[in-house]
N, CA and C of each residue as an Amber inpcrd file, in Angstrom:
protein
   249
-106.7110000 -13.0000000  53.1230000-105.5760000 -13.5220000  53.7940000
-104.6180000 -12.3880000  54.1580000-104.2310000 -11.9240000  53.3170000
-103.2610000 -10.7480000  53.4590000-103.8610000  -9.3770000  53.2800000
-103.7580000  -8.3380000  54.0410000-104.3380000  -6.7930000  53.8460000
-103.8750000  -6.4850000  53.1900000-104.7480000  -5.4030000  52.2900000
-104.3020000  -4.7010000  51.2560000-103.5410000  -3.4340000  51.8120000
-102.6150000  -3.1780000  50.9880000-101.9580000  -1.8390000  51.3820000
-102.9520000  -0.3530000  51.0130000-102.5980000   0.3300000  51.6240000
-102.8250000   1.9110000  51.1930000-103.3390000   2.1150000  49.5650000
-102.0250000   2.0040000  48.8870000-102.3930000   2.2300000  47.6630000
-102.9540000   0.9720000  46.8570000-103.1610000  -0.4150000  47.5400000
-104.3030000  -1.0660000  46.4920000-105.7470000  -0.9000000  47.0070000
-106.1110000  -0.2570000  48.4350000-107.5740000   0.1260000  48.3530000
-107.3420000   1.3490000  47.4530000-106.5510000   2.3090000  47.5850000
-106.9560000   3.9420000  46.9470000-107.1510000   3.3940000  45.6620000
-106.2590000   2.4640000  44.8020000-106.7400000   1.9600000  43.1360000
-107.7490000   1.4220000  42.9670000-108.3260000   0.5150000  44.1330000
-109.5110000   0.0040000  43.9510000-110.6750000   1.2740000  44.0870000
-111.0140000   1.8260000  44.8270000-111.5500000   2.6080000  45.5650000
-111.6700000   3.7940000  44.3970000-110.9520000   3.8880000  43.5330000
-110.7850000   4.9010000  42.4650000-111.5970000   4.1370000  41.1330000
-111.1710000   2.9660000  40.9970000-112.0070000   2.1740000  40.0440000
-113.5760000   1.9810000  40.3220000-113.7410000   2.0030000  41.5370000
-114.9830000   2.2740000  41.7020000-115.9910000   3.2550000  41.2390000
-115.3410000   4.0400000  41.9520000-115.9760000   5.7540000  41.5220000
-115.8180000   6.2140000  40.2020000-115.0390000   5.6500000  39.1730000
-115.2750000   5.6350000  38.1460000-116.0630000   4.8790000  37.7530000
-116.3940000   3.7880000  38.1370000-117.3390000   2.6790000  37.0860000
-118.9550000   3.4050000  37.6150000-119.1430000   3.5560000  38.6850000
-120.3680000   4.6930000  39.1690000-120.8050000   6.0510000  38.4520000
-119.3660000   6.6900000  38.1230000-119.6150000   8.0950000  37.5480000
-119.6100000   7.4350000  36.1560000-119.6050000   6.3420000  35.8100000
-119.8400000   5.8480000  34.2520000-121.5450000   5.6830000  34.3000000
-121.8660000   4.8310000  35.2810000-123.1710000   4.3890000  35.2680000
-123.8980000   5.6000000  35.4740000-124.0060000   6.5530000  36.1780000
-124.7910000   7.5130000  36.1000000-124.5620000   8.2240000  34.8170000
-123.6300000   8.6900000  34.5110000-123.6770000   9.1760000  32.8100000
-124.5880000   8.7760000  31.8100000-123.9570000   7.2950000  31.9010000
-124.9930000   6.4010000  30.8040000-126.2780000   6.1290000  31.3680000
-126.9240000   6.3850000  32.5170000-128.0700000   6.3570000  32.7550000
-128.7870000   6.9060000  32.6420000-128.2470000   9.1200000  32.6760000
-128.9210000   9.7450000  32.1300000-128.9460000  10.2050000  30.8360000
-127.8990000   9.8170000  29.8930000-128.3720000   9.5370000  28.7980000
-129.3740000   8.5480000  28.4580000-129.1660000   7.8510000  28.8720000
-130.6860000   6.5810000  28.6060000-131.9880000   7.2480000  28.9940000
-131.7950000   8.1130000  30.0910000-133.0200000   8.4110000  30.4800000
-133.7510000   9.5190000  29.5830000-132.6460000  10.2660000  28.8890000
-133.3380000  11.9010000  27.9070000-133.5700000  11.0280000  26.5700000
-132.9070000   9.7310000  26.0130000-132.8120000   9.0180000  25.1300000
-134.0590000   8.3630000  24.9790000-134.8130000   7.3400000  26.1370000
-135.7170000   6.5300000  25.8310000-136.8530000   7.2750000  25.6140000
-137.2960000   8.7100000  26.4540000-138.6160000   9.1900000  26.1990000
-138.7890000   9.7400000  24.8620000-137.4890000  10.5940000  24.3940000
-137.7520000  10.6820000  23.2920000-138.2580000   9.9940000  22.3140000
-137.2890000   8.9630000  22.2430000-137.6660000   7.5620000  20.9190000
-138.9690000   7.5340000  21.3210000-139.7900000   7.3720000  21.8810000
-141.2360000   6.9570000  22.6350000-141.9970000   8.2270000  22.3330000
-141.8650000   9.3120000  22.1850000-142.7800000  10.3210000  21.9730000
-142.3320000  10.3180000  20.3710000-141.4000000  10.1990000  20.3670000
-141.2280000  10.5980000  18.1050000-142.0190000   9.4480000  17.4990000
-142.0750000   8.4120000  18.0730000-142.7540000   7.4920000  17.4520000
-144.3770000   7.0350000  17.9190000-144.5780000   8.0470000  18.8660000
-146.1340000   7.8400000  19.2010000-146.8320000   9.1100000  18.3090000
-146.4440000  10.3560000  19.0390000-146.5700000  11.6740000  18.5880000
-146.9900000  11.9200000  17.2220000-148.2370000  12.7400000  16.8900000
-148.4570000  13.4450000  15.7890000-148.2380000  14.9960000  15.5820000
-147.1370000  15.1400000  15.0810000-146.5710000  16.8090000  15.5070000
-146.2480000  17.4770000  14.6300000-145.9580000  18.6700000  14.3880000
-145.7590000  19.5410000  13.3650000-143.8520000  19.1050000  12.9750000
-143.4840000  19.5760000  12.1150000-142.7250000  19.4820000  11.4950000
-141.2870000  19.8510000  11.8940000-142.0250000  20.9830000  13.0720000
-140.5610000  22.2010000  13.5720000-140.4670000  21.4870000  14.2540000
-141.7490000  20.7240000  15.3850000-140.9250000  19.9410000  16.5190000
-140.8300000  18.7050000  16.8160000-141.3760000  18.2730000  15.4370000
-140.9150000  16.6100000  15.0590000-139.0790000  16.7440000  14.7230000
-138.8770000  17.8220000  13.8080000-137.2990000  18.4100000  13.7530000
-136.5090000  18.4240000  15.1470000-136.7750000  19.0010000  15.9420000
-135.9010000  19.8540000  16.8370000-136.2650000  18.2050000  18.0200000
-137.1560000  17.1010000  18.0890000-137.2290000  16.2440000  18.3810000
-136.3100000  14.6790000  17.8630000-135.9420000  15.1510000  16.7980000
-135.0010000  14.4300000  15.7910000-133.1860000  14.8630000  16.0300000
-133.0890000  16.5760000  16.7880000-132.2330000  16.5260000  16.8700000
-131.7610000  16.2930000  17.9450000-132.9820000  16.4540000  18.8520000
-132.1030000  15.4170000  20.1920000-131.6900000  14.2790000  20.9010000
-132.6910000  13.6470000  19.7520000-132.3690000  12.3480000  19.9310000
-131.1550000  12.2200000  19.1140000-131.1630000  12.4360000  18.5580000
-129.5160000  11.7920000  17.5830000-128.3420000  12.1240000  18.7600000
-128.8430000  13.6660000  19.6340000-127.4080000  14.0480000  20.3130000
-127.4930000  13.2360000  21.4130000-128.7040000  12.5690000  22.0870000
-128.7480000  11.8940000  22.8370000-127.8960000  10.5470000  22.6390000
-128.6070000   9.6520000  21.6890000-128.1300000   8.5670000  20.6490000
-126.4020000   8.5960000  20.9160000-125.5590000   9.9030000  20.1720000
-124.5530000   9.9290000  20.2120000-123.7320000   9.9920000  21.5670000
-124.3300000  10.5190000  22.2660000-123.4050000  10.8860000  23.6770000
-123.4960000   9.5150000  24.7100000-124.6280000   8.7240000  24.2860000
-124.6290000   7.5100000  25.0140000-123.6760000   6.6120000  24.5540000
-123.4320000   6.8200000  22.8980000-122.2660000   6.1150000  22.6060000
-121.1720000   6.3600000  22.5290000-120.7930000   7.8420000  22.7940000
-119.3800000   8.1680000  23.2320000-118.8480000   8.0460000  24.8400000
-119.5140000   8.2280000  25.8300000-119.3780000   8.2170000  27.1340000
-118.5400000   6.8220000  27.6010000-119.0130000   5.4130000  26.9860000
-118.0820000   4.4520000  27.1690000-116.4850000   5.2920000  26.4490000
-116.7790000   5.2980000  25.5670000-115.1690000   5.9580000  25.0510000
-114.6190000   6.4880000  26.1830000-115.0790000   7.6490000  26.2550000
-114.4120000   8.9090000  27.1800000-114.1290000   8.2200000  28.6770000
-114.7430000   7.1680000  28.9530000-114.3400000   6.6960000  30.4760000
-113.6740000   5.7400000  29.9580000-113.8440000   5.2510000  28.9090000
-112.8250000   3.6440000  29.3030000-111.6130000   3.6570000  28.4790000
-111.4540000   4.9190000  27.1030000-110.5580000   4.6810000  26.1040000
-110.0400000   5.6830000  26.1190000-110.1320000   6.5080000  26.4770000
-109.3220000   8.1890000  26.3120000-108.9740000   8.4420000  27.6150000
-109.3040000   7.9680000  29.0930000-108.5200000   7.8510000  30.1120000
-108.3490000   6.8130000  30.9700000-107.6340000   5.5630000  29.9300000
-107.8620000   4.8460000  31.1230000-106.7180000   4.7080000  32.4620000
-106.9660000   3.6020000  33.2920000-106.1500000   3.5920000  34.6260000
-105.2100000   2.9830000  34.8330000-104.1770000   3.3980000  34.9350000
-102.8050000   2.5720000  34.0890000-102.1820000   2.7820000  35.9240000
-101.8200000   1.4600000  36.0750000-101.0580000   0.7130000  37.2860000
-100.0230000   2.3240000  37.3830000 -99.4130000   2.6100000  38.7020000
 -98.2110000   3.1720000  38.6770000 -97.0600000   2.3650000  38.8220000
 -96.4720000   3.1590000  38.7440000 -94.9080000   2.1910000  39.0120000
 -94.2860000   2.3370000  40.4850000 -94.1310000   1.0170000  40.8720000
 -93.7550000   1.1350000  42.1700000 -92.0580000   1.4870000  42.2850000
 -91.5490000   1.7060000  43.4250000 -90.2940000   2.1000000  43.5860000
 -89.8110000   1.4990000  44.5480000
């Protein structure tokens, strides 16, 4: 009914590109995340790189679950104040 002004596409338009640069984050964490789990648990391997396979998954593991944080809780998008 009514056009949006200037600054409610640029807020929208900004919420966007964040929820995108979220989804690709968490996608490629999912993506270094799932093969791993899938090779540690198929795989018969020595010890050093059943290890060094253990530690990337955990950093994987972890960064998939911090990335919601870091986009949605440590910056989120707070209205400005109009004048």
């Amino acid at each position: 009914m009514f056009a949006e002004n200037g600054h409610e596409a640029a807020m929208k338009r900004r919420q966007q590109m964040k929820f995108r640069r979220f989804i690709a984050c968490e996608g490629a964490a999912l993506a270094v995340l799932a093969p791993l789990v899938i090779l540690g648990l198929t795989l018969d391997i020595g010890p050093a790189l059943r290890w060094l396979m253990n530690i990337f998954t955990i950093a994987a593991a972890i960064s998939a679950a911090v990335i919601p944080i870091v986009f949605y809780a440590v910056t989120p998008t707070l209205p400005e104040l109009e004048r």
